[in-house]
C-alpha positions in Angstrom: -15.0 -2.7 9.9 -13.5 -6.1 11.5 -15.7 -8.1 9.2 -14.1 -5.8 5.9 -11.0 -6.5 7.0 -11.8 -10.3 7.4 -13.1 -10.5 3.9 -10.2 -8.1 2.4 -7.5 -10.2 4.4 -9.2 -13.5 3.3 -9.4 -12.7 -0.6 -5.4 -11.3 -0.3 -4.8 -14.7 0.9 -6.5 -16.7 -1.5 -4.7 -14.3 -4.4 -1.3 -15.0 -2.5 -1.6 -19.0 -3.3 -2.9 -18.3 -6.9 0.3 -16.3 -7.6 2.4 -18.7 -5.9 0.9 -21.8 -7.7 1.1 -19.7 -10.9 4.9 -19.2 -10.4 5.5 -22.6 -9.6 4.0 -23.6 -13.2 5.6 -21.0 -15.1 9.3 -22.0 -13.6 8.0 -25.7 -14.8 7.1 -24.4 -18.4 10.1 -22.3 -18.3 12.5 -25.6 -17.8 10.6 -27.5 -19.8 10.8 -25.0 -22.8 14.4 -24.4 -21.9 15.2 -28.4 -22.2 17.6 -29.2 -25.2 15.7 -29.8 -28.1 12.5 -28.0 -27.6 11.8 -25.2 -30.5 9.3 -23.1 -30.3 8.8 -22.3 -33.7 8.9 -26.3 -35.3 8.1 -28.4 -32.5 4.9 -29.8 -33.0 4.6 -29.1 -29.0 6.6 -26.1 -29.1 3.6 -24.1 -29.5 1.6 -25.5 -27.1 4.3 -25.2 -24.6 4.6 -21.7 -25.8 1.0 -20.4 -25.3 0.6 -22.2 -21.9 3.7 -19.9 -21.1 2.1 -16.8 -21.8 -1.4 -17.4 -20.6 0.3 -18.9 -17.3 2.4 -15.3 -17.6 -1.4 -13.6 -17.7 -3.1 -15.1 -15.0 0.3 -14.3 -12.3 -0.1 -10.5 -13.7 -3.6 -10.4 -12.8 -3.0 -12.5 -9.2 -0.3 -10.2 -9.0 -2.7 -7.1 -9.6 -5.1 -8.6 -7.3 -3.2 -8.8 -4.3 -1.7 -5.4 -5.3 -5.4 -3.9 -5.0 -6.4 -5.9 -1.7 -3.4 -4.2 0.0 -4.7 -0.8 -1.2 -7.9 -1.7 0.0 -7.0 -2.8 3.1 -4.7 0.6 3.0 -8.0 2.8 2.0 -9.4 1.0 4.9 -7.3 1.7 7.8 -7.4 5.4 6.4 -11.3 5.7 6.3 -11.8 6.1 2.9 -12.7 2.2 2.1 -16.1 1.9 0.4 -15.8 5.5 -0.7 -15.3 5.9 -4.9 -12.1 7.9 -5.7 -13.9 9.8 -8.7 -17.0 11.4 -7.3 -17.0 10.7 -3.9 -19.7 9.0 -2.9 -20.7 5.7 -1.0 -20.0 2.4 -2.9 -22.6 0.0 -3.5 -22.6 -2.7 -1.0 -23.2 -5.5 -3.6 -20.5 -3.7 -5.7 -17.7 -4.1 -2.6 -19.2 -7.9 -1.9 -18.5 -8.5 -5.6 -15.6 -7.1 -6.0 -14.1 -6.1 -2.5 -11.2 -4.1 -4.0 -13.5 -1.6 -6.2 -12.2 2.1 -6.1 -15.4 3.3 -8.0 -18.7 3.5 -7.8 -21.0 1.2 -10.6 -22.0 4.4 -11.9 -18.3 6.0 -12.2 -16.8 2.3 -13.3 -19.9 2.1 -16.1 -19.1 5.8 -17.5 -15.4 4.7 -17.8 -15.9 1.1 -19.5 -19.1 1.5 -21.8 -18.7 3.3 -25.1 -20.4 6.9 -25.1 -22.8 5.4 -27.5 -24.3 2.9 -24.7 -24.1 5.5 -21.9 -27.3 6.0 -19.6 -29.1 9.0 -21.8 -27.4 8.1 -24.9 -29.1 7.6 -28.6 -26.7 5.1 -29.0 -24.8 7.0 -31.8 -27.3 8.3 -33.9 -27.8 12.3 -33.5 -30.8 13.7 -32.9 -32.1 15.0 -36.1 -32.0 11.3 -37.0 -33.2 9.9 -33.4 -36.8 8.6 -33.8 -39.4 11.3 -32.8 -39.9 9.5 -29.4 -37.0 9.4 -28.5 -36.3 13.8 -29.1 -36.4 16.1 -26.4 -36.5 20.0 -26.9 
């Protein structure tokens, strides 16, 4: 449990300076697009200037969202529910929680939420069964 709470603290850190170095360039886009005589919509650099804003924007959400989901591991954790998956209950993968430390599901529950029904485990990939290829029809 010490070395769960060594990795969880270690990855909250290493979010931490990614959202801080990601602020620091979005307050230097945001003065930069705020100096007279930038516009956004004719500059030449304007739009440049404007994208960099909004992906620089998108990565601080998702540092943001990290370290948000660290601290409910670490949370999960103290309460003895970490490594446990919130939809069906049972044990997380360990190479699931060393890729992904924060995960709150199982590979099984996080694949039945993110593939389309048509690529599910046991699907015909869309097509019914009357049109399914004999091999692949059960009774």
């Amino acid at each position: 449990m010490g070395e769960v709470r060594e990795v969880l603290l270690a990855e909250r850190a290493g979010a931490l300076r990614r959202a801080e170095a990601l602020e620091r360039e979005f307050a230097v886009l945001a003065e930069a697009a705020s100096a007279g005589g930038t516009d956004d919509e004719h500059d030449p650099e304007g739009a440049t200037l404007a994208f960099e804003r909004q992906h620089t924007a998108a990565l601080l959400a998702q540092a943001r969202e990290q370290v948000a989901a660290l601290d409910a591991a670490l949370a999960r954790l103290a309460a003895g529910r970490y490594g446990v998956c919130d939809r069906c209950g049972q044990p997380i993968g360990a190479a699931r929680l060393a890729a992904r430390p924060a995960a709150v599901l199982c590979i099984g529950c996080a694949a039945s939420l993110t593939l389309p029904a048509a690529c599910r485990p046991g699907s015909l990939g869309g097509v019914t069964r009357e049109h399914a290829p004999r091999f692949v029809r059960s009774n």
